[in-house]
N, C-alpha and C positions, 0 to 999 in steps of 0.2 A: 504494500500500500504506500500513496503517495505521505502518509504520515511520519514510514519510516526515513522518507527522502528530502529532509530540508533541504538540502544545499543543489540538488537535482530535479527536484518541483516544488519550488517552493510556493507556488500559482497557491497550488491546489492544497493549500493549507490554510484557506482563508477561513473556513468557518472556527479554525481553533482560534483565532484571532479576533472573531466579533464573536464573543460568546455575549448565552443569554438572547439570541438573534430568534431563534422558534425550535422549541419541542420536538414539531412535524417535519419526522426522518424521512419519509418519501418523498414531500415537500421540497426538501435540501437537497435532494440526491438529483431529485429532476431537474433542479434550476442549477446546478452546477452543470449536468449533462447538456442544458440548454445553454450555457455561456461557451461551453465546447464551440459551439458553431456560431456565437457570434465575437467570439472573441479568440483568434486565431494562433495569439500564445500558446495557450491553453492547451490545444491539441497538438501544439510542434513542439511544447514539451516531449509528450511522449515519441512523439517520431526522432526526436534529438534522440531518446534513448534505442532506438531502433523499434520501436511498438507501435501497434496502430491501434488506439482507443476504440473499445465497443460498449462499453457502460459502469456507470459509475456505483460504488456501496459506501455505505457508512453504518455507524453505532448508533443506537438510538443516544435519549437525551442522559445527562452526566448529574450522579447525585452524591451524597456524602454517606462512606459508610465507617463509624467510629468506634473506638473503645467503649467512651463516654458520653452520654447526650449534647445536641447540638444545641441549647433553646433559641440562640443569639447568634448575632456576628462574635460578638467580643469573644465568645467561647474558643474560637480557633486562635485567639491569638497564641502564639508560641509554639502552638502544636504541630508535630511532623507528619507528615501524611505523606505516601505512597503518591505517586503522579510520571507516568512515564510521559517521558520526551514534553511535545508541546500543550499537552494537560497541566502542566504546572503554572501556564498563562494564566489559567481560571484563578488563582489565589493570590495574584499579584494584589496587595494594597490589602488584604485580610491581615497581615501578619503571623500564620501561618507561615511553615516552613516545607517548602516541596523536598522531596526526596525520589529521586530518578528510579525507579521501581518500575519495572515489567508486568503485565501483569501477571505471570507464571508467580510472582514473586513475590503477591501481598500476602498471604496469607503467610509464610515464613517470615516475614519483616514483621509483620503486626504482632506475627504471637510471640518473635523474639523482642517486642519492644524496640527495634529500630524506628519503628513508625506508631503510630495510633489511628491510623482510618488510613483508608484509601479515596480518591476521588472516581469513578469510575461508574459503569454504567450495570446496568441489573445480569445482565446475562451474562456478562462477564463476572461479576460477582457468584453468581450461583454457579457457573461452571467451574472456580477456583476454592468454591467453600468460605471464601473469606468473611460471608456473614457469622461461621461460627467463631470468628476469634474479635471480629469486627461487628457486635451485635446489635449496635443502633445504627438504624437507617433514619437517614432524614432526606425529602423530599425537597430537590434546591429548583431540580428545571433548568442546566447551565445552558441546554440544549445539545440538539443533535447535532451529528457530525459527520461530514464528506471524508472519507479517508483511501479513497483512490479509486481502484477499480478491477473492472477485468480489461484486459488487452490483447493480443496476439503478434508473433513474434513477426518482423516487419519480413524477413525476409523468408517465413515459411507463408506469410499471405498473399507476397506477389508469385506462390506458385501453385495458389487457387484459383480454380474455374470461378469465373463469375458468379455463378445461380450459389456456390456455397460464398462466397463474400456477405450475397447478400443474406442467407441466413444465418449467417453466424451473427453479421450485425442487428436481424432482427431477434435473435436471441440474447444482444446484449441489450439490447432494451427491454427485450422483456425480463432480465435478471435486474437490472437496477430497479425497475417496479415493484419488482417481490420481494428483492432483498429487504427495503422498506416496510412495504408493508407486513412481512412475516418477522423483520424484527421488533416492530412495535408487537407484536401481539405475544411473541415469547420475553417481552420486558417485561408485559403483565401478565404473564404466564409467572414466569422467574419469580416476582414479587410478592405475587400468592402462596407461592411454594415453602421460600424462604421466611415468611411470615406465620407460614403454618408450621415450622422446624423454630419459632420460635422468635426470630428476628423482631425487634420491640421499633414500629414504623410512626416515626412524626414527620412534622410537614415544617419546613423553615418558614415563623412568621410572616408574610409581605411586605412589612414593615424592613426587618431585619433582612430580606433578599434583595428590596431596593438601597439598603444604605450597602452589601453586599456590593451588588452594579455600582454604583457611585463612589467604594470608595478606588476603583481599579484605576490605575493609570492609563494614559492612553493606551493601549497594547497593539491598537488595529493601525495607531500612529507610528507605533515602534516597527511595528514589521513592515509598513510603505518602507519608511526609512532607511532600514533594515536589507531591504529591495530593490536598488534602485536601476539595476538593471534590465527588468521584466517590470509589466506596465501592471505592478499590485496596485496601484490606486484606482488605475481602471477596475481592473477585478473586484476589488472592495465594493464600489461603488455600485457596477452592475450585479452584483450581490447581494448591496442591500436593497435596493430600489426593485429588484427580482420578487423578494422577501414581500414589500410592502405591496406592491402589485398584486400579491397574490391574499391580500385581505391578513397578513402577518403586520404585527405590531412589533418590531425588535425592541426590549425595555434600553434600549441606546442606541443612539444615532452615530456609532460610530465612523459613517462613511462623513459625517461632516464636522467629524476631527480631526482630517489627514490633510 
């Protein structure tokens, strides 16, 4: 996934950079597959790498799972949590300290006390156990997430027939629809499960989620910046404006911070 690839797509890492943007993982998946075609970077990333892009996947939405209850913002202050790679953007300006953790890796980190929660998302949680060592969930909502896709190898596709081009590319759109859609439905699958094994589930205030957003640095500023090689403020932009078009309310207007 393009997640693991900062310094080689870094395009396609925008939604870790506007968090809190929307929830709705299909949502995400399609309007990043849509800026593929209007925004010509984007796809000659992946041809730079020799790959020819068929559709995009992502994780649904990012929530906190702790040792000890969250009721507040202020609760995190200090505390270490679990955050592989560009997930550690969501806790900039909390006070909380990120800890570069895999996630094969929370639940050894947590129950050895390197960490106290992880940031991460429900099915990944259940797949790792980590609500047993990590037993309060709290509901934040950071949102969903683009994290790359399927692709085919550039130079095993110029020695396909036509009529299979074209269905393997109708097959990568019909994967990024399901992908979405079938992982919203095993997060609240997961959630249920893990609840019913015991997991003790609150919801982060509204209150405490918007002073949460507010108190982050620019972060979607940092990474234009960050960028200045590849046209991210275009990306940004056509991303959020994507978002609001589509009747999404992003709790920050990060594109008119950059």
């Amino acid at each position: 996934g393009s997640i693991f690839e900062p310094s080689a797509m870094p395009l396609h890492n925008v939604t870790y950079f506007s968090p809190f943007a929307s929830d709705n993982l299909p949502l995400v998946i399609s309007i990043i597959d849509q800026l593929h075609d209007k925004i010509p970077a984007l796809r000659q990333t992946w041809e730079r790498n020799n790959m020819v892009y068929l559709g995009g996947s992502g994780v649904e939405t990012y929530h906190l799972w702790t040792t000890q209850p969250v009721p507040n913002l202020a609760s995190l202050r200090g505390r270490r949590f679990s955050t592989p790679g560009a997930v550690a953007t969501f806790l900039q300006g909390t006070g909380a300290v990120s800890v570069n953790t895999p996630i094969p890796g929370f639940y050894t980190d947590i129950k050895s006390g390197v960490t106290e929660g992880a940031v991460s998302f429900a099915t990944a949680i259940l797949g790792t156990r980590t609500y047993e060592v990590a037993p309060y969930f709290t509901r934040v909502g950071i949102g969903a997430q683009y994290v790359g896709g399927i692709a085919a190898n550039r130079n095993s596709w110029n020695g396909l027939p036509p009529e299979v081009r074209t269905a393997m590319q109708e097959a990568g759109r019909l994967y990024a629809a399901a992908v979405g859609r079938v992982s919203m439905e095993r997060s609240d699958a997961s959630l249920a499960k893990m609840e019913k094994a015991g997991m003790k589930m609150s919801v982060l205030p509204a209150e405490e989620r918007q002073r949460w957003i507010e108190s982050m640095p620019n972060v979607a500023g940092q990474w234009v910046k960050s960028n200045p090689n590849v046209p991210a403020r275009d990306v940004l932009a056509a991303w959020m404006n994507a978002l609001r078009a589509a009747g999404e309310k992003p709790a920050r207007a990060w594109d008119g911070q950059v």
